[in-house]
N, C-alpha and C positions, 0 to 999 in steps of 0.2 A: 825872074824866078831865082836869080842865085843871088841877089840881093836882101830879095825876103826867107831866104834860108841863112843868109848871115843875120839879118838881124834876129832871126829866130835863135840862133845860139847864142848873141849879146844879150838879149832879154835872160836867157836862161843862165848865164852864168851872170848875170846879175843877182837874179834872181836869190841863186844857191850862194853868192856871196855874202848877201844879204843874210841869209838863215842863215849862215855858218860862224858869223860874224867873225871871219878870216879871210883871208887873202888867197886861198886854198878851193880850188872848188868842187866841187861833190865827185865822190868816186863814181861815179854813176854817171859820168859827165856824159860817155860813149853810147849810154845805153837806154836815152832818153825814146820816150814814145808807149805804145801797144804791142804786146805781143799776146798769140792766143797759142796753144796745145790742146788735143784730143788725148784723151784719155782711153787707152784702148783695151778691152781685157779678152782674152782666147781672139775673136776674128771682130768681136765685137766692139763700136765706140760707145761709153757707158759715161761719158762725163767732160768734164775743161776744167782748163786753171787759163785764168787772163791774169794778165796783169798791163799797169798803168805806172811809168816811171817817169815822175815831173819834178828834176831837181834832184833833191836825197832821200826822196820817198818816193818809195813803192806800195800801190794797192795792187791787191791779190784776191781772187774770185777762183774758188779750187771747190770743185762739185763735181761726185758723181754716184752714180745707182746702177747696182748688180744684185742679184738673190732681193730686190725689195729694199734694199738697204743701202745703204753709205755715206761719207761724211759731206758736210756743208759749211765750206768756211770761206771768212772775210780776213783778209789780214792787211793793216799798215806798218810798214817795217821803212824806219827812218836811221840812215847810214852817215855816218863823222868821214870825214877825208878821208880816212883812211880804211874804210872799208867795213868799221867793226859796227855791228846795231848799236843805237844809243836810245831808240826807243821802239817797239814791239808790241802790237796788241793783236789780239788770236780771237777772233768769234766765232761762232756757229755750233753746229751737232756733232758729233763722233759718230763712226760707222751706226752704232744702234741708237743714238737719240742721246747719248751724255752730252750736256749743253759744256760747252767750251767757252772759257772765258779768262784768257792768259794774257800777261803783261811781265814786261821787260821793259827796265831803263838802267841807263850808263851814267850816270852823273860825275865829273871829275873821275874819283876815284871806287865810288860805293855803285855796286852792280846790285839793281835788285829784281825780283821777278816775283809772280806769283801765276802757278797753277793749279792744276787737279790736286796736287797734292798738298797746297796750303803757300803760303810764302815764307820768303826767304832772302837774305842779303850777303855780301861780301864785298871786305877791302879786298883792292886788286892795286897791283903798282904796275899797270900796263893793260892797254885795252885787249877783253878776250873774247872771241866766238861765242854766243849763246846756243846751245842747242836747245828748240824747242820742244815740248814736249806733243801739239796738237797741232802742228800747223800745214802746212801744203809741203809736197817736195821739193818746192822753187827754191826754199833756202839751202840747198845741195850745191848751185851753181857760186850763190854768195859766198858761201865760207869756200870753197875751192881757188876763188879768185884768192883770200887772204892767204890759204895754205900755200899756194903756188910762188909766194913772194919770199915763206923762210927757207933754210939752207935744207933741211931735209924733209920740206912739205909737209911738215907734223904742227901740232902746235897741243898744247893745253886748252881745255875749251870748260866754260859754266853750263849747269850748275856744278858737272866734275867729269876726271877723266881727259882722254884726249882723243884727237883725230888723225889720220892720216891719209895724204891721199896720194895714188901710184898710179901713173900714167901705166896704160895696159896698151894700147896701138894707134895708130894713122889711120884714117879709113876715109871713104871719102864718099858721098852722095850725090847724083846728076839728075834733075829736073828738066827739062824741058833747055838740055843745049845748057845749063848752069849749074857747073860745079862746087859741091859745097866741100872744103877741108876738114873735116873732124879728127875729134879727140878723144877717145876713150878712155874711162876714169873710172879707178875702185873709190871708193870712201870706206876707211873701215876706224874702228875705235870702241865707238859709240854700242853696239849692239853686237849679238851672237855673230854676227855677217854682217861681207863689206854689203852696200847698197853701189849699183852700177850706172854709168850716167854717160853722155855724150856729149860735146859743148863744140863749137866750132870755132873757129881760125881767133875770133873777134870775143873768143872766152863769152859765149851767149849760151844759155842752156840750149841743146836742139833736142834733148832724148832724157828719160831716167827710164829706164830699162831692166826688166825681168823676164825667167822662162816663159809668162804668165800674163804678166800686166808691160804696159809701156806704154808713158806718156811723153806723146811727140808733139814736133813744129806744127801747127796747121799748115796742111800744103803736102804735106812729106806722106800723109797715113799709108799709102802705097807701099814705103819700105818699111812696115813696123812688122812682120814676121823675120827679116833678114838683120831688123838691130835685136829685138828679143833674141835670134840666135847668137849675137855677141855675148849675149848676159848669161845662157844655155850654156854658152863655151868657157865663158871665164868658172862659172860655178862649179861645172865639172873640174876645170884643171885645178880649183882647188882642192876641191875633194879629193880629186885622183893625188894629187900632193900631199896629201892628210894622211893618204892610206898607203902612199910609199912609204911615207916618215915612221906611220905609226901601227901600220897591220904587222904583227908577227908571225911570221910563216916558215917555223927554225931547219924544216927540209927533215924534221926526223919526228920520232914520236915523242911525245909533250904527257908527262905524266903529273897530275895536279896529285900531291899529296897532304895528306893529316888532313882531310875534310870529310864533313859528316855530310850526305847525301840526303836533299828532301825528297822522301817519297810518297809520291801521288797517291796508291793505294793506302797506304795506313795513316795520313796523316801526320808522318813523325819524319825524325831524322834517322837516320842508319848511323850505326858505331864509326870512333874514326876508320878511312877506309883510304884509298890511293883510288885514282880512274886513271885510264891511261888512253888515250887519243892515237889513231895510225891513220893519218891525214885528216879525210870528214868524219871520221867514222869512233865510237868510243871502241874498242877493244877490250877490254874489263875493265871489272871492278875488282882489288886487291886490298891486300891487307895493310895499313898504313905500313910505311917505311920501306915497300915492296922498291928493289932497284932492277934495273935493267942496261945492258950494255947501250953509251950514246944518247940515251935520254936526256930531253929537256925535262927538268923539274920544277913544278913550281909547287913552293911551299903555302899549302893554305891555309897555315896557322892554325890549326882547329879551328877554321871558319865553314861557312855552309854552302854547298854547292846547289845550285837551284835551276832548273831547266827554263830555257829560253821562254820569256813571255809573249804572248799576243796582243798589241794592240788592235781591237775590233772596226774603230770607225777614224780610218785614217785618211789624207790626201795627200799620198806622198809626196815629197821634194827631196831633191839631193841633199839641202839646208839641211832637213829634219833625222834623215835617213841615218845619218851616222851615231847623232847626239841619243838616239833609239838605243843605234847597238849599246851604247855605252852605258846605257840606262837597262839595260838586261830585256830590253825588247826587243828578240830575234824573230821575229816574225810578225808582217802588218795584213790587216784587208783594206786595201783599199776602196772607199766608197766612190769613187766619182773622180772624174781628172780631165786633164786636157791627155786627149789617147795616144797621141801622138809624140809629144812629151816623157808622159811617162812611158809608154814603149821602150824610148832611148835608153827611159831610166834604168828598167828593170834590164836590159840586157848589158849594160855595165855594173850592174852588181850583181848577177848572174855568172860573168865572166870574173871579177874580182878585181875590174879596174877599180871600181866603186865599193866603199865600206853599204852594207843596209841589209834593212830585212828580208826577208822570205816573203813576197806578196802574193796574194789572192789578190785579182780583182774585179771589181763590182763593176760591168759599163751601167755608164747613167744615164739616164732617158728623162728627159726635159720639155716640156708643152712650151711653144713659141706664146710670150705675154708682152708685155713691156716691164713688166716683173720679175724673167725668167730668169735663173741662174745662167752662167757660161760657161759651160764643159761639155763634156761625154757628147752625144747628139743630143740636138733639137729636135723636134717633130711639132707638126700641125696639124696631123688627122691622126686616128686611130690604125690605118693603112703604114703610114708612115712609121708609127711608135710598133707593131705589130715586124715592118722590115728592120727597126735596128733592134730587135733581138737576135731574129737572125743573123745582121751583122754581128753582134758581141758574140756570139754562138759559133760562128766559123773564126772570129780569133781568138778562141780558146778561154773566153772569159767564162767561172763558176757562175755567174749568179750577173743579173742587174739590179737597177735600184731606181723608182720612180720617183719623182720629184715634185715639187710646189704647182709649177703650174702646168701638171699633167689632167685631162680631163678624168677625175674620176671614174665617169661609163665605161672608159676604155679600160680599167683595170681588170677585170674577170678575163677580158680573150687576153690579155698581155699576160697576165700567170701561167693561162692554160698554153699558152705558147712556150712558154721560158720551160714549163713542167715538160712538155713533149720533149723538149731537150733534154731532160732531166737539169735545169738551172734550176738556183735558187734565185729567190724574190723578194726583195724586201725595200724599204724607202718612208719616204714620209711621207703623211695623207694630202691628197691633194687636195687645193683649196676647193668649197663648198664640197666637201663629202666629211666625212667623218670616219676614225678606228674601226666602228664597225661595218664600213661598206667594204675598208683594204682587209678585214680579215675574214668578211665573204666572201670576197674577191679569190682568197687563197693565198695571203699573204705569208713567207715563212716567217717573217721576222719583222716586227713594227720599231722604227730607227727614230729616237729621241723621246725619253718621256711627255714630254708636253706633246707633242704631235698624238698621243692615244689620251691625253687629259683632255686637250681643249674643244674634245666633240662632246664634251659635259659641262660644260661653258658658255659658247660661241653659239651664235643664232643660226639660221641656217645661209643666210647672206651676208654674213660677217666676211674677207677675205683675207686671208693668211698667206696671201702671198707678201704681206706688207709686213712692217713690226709687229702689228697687229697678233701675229703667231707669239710674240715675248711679253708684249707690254699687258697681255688676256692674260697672265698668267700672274696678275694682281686678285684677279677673280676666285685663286684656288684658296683662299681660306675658308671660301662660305660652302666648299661641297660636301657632301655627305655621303662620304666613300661607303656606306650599307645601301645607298639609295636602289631603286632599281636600274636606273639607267649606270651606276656605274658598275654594278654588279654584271647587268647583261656584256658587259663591255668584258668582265674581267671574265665572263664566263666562255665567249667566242676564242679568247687563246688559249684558256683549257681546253677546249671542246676541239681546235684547229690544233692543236700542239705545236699556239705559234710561241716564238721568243722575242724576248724586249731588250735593246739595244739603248738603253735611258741615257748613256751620254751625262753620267751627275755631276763630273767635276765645271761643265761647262757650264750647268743650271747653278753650281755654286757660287759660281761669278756672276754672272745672269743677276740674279739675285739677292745675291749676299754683298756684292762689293762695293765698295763707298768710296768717294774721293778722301784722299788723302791717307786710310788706311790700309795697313798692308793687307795682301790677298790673302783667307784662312789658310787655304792650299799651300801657299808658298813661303811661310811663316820658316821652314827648317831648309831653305836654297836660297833665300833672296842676298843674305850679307853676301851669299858665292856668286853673283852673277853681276855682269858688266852694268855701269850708271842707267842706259836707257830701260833695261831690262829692269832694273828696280824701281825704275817711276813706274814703268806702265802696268808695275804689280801691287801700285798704290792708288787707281783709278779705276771710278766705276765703268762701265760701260751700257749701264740702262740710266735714264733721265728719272729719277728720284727726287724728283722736288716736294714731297711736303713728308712732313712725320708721320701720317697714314701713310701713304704710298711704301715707305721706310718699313711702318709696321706690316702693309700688306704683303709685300713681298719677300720679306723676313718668313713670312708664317703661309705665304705659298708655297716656299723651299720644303717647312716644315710637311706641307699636307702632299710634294713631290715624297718623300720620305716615306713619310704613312702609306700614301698607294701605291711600293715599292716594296715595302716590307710585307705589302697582303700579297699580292704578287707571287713574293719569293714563299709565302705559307701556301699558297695555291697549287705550287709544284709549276709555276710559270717560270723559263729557261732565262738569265740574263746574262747578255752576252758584255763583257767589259771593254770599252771603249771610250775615246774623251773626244773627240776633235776639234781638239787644243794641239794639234800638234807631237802627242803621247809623249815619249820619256819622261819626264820629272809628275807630269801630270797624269802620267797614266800609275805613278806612285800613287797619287792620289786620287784616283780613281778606286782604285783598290783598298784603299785609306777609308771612305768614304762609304762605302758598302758593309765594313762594319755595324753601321746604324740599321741595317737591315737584317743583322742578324747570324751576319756569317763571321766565323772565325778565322785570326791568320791563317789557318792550315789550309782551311775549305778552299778561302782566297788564292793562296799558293795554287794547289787543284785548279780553281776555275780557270785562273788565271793562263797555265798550261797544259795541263793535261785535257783539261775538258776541252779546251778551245781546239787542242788539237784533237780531240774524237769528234768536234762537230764540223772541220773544216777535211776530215778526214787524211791527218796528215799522220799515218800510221809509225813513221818514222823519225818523231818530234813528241815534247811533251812531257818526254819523264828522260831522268838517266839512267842508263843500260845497255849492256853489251849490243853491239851490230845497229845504234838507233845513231842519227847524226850528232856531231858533237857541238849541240847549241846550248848553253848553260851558262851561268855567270857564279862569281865567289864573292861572298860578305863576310867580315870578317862576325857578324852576329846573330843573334837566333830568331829568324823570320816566322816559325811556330808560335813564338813568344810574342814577336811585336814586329806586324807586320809594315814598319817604319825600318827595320835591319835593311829593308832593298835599295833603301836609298843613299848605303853606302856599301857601291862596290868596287872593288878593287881589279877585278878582271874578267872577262869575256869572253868564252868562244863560240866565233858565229862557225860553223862549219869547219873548225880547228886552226881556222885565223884567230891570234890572240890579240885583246886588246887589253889595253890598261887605263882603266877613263883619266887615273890621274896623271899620267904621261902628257895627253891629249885635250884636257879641258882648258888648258890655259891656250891654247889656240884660238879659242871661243871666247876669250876673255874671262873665263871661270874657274874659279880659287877649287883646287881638287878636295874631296869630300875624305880621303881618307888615303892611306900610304899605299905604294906599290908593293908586292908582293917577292920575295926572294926567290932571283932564279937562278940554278946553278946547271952546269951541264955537266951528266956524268960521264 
C-alpha cells in the first residue's frame, strides 16, 4: 500500500511538471483528490459543490434549489505555481435561469476575461487574484491561501479593487473521537460585506458560513447551526462596531436648524423652521435660528427634513439593517425570516446595540414541496398551517404571510383564524389557485404584482412553485386589461378593500436588465459602490435569449405598468416595498411609481405617513411635537423631485444621529453628499 501511494504522487508530480513546463510543481500539490460540501440553508440541505483536483486543475460541481430556484454551475480553474488562476471557465444558470458563460486567462503579462458584462483585458507586471463574477464560493479558500503569504494579507485583485482577509479565531471540531483544528476567516474588499469562511489546519476549505446559509464538509452537517453562529457573531460585532463609531448619542438635546419641514397633510414644505429633539422624542417646532442653553445644533442648510420611510416587503439582516437607516428608511415589515434569527436581531436594535429599523413582522407559513422556500415554519396539513398561526399569534407577530407551496383550500380557515386574532393576512398565491381564490379567501393584502397577473395567464396546472412564476411573465403583452377576467380580478380588491404590495423595482430587473448594461434603477449610485456591486448592477438575472423574448419582456414590464396604474385609478391601496434589500432601492421604488401617476409629494405621503396609518404606528409618519424622532435631512426639494432622497446628509432613528457620509465608506461607498455643521451651544 505505501508503495503504490508513492508512486501515485511521482505520477502526479510528473505529471504537473509536465503542464507547467518548470521544475516547480502545482500549488495544489497538497490537495490532490475529491472533496464534496452540502449546502445548507435554515435546517435545510438544498444543494453541493464537489470538486476534483488532478495536478493544477480543479473541477467544480456547485448546485443548489430553494424557493424553485437556484444556480447551477460547472467550473475548471487551472492554478501557475504560484497559486494565481491562469486559466477559468464558468458555465451554468444563475439563481433565476441567466446562462453563465465566463472565462479568464493569465497569459505572461496580459489578464483577460470575459463575463455578463462583455470582455475585457489588462497589462499587469505581476500575477493577480481574479475575482469572479458567477462562480461557486470554492474560490474563497484559493485566493485566501495567496493573501495569507503577503505581509498584511491584502493584495490588489482583477478586474479591480482589492481584498483583505482577517483571521477572526481558533476553533476546533470532534467527529467521532477526531479532532479537526480550524480557522476562522473574514474576506472583505470586494463587496458591501466581508463574506465568512472556515478552513482547517491544512488551509482546506471546511465551511463558508452565514446567519442563514452554510456550506460545509460532507460528514460535518451536524455542526452547521453552531458555525452559522460564528458568522451571526462576527456580523453582529460588526455592526455593533459600526454603531459605537458612528451612532450619535450627544446626551443632550439636538436641535436640527434652518429646515423646511415635509408635511404629510398639505403636500408641501413648511417655512424655514428649527425642531428640536429631547432624546426619542421631537419637542417642538421653532422658529429658524431658535437657541437654547447646551444644545447640539445641527445646521440644515435650508435643506428638507422628511419623516422616516417604510420599507414594506423586507427580510431583515443585520447586513441590510443599517445601510436602511442611512437611506432614510426608519422603519421595515418584514415578510418571512428565519424566527429565530431575527428574534436576536430585533432585540439588538431594540436595545441600541444594533443601528435598524422599527420592525413589524409577518410569520410565514410555508407547505412542505420539494419546491418549498426555507424560513418562518413549514407545515403539511391544513391542521398544521391552522397551529402556526397560533404560534405567530402568541409571539406577538401583526400579521402572517402564506407562501408558494401552501395548499390553496386551506387559505379561507387560515384568514378566518389569523382575523379571530385580529392578524393581518397577506402572501403570494399559491401554486394551482389563482388572485382570485387568496382574495375570497379574505386576503388583506396580495404581495408581488405578478402573483395577481399570472392567474390571467397560466392554465390551471401550470406550477409556480418553479421559474415558471418569472419566465409566465413573457405572456403579459398579449392581455387585455378591459377583459373580464381581469376586470373581475380587479373588482374582488375593490369589493374586499384588499391592498397590493407590487414589489416594481424588483419586476424592473426581472425584466428590464440585460448583460452588460447597467441596471435603470441604479444609474445615479453605481459609480458610488464597491467593484462587485458594480458588475452585478451590470447583469441580467432572467435567461433572455432571443430578440422576442427581449421584446416580450420589455413590454410585459410595460403591461406590469398599465395594470398598476388602473389599480391606483380604482382607489386600490399600494403599499411600497422592493425585496431587494430597500435602501437605495426602495429610492427607486418610490422612483418608479411615478409612472402610475402619483406625484413627489403624494409619494413622500405614501411612503410615510400612510404607511404609518396602515401599520397603525400613531407615533411615526410625520414631524411634530411629542411624535418620535425618525426623520432624515436632504440638502434638496423632494416635492420637486423625488430623486432629492437619495442624497442625504443625516438621520434620526429615535434621536440617534447618523450621518451616511461619515459611514459609507465603511461599506466601501463614495458618500453621496457633505456632512452637515454641528456646533454645540
Amino acid at each position: 500500500m505505501k508503495s503504490q501511494f508513492l508512486y501515485t504522487v511521482i505520477v502526479i508530480l510528473f505529471l504537473v511538471s509536465c503542464k507547467q513546463k518548470s521544475s516547480k510543481v502545482s500549488s495544489l500539490i497538497n490537495y490532490q483528490g475529491d472533496e464534496t460540501f452540502s449546502v445548507i440553508y435554515g435546517n435545510a440541505t438544498i444543494g453541493h459543490l464537489k470538486t476534483h483536483i488532478a495536478g493544477d486543475t480543479i473541477q467544480i460541481d456547485y448546485a443548489y434549489k430553494t424557493n424553485g430556484r437556484g444556480p447551477t454551475i460547472k467550473e475548471t480553474v487551472v492554478l501557475n505555481t504560484d497559486g494565481y488562476p491562469v486559466q477559468w471557465d464558468i458555465t451554468g444558470n444563475s439563481t433565476f435561469g441567466n446562462p453563465v458563460d465566463e472565462h479568464y486567462t493569465m497569459a505572461e503579462s496580459l489578464a483577460s476575461w470575459t463575463d455578463a458584462t462583455g470582455s475585457d483585458s489588462t497589462t499587469v507586471d505581476k500575477a493577480l487574484w481574479y475575482i469572479n463574477q458567477s462562480g461557486s464560493p470554492y474560490s474563497i479558500i484559493l485566493t485566501a491561501r495567496n493573501l495569507l503569504k503577503s505581509p498584511d494579507h491584502s493584495a490588489d485583485v482583477l478586474p479591480a479593487g482589492s481584498l483583505k482577509l482577517t483571521e477572526m479565531e481558533k476553533t476546533s471540531i470532534t467527529v467521532d473521537s477526531i479532532t479537526l483544528d480550524l480557522t476562522t476567516y473574514a474576506m472583505s474588499g470586494a463587496d458591501l460585506n466581508p463574506s465568512y469562511f472556515i478552513a482547517d489546519s491544512d488551509l482546506r476549505l471546511f465551511a463558508l458560513i452565514s446567519p442563514s446559509f452554510i456550506m460545509i464538509r460532507e460528514g460535518f452537517e451536524e455542526h452547521e447551526k453552531k458555525l452559522r453562529g460564528y458568522a451571526e457573531r462576527y456580523s453582529t460585532e460588526r455592526f455593533e462596531s459600526l454603531q459605537r463609531k458612528y451612532a450619535h448619542n450627544y446626551g443632550k438635546n439636538v436641535r436640527i436648524d434652518n429646515v423646511k419641514i415635509f408635511d404629510p397633510k398639505t403636500l408641501a414644505l413648511t417655512p424655514l423652521s428649527s425642531v428640536l429633539i429631547d432624546g426619542e422624542h421631537i419637542v417642538s417646532i421653532d422658529a429658524p435660528n431658535t437657541k437654547g442653553d447646551g444644545e447640539i445644533v445641527i445646521d440644515g442648510a435650508n435643506g428638507t427634513l422628511v419623516a422616516g420611510m417604510y420599507e414594506m416587503h423586507a427580510h431583515t439582516a443585520d447586513e441590510d439593517a443599517l445601510l436602511n437607516v442611512l437611506a432614510g428608511v426608519t422603519s421595515f415589515r418584514d415578510m418571512g425570516n428565519n424566527n429565530e434569527v431575527l428574534d436576536e436581531l430585533v432585540k439588538k436594535i431594540n436595545s441600541g446595540v444594533l443601528a435598524g429599523p422599527r420592525i413589524h413582522r409577518l410569520g410565514f407559513i410555508e407547505g412542505q414541496s420539494e419546491y418549498n422556500a426555507n424560513g418562518g415554519i413549514l407545515v403539511s396539513s391544513k391542521e398544521e398551517a391552522l397551529a402556526a398561526v397560533d404560534t405567530y399569534h402568541e409571539m406577538g407577530f401583526y400579521g402572517v404571510k402564506l407562501y408558494n407551496s401552501m395548499n390553496g383550500d386551506w387559505a379561507p380557515d387560515i384568514v378566518d383564524k389569523a382575523h379571530e386574532y385580529g392578524m393581518f393576512v397577506c402572501g403570494h398565491v399559491p401554486a394551482f389557485s389563482n388572485a382570485n381564490d387568496m382574495l375570497r379567501a379574505g386576503f388583506d393584502e396580495m404581495t408581488h404584482i405578478n402573483q395577481t397577473m399570472l392567474g390571467w395567464v397560466l392554465e390551471p396546472d401550470e406550477d409556480t412553485r418553479t421559474l415558471l412564476r418569472l419566465t409566465a411573465l413573457k405572456r403579459f403583452p398579449d392581455l387585455d386589461l378591459n377583459s373580464p377576467k381581469v376586470q373581475e380580478t380587479l373588482e374582488l380588491f375593490v369589493t374586499n378593500n384588499t391592498a397590493i404590495d407590487p414589489t416594481l423595482a424588483i419586476h424592473e430587473v426581472l425584466m428590464k436588465a440585460r448583460n452588460g448594461e447597467v441596471w435603470e434603477g441604479t444609474n445615479d449610485i453605481i459609480d458610488h459602490m464597491p467593484p462587485n456591486a458594480q458588475r452585478e448592477f451590470k447583469v441580467a438575472l432572467s435567461d433572455v435569449a432571443t430578440p422576442e423574448e427581449d421584446q416580450a419582456y420589455r413590454e410585459g414590464y410595460e403591461k406590469i405598468i398599465e395594470t398598476l396604474k388602473m389599480m391606483k385609478e380604482k382607489g386600490i391601496f399600494i403599499v411600497p416595498g422592493t425585496d431587494l434589500g430597500g435602501a437605495f432601492f426602495f429610492h427607486r421604488e418610490l422612483e418608479l411609481y411615478q409612472q402610475l401617476g402619483y406625484t413627489p409629494a403624494e409619494l413622500l405621503k405614501l411612503a410615510t405617513y400612510d404607511m404609518a396609518q396602515y401599520l397603525g404606528d400613531q407615533d411615526l409618519g410625520s414631524i411634530a411635537p411629542g411624535k418620535l424622532a425618525d426623520f432624515f435631512l436632504i440638502p434638496g426639494n423632494p416635492v420637486e423631485d423625488i430623486k432629492a432622497i437619495k442624497t442625504i446628509s443625516m438621520v434620526s432613528r429615535g434621536g440617534t444621529i447618523y450621518y451616511p457620509s461619515e459611514v459609507y465608506p465603511a461599506f466601501g461607498i463614495k458618500p453621496f453628499t457633505t456632512i452637515p455643521k454641528v456646533v454645540e451651544e
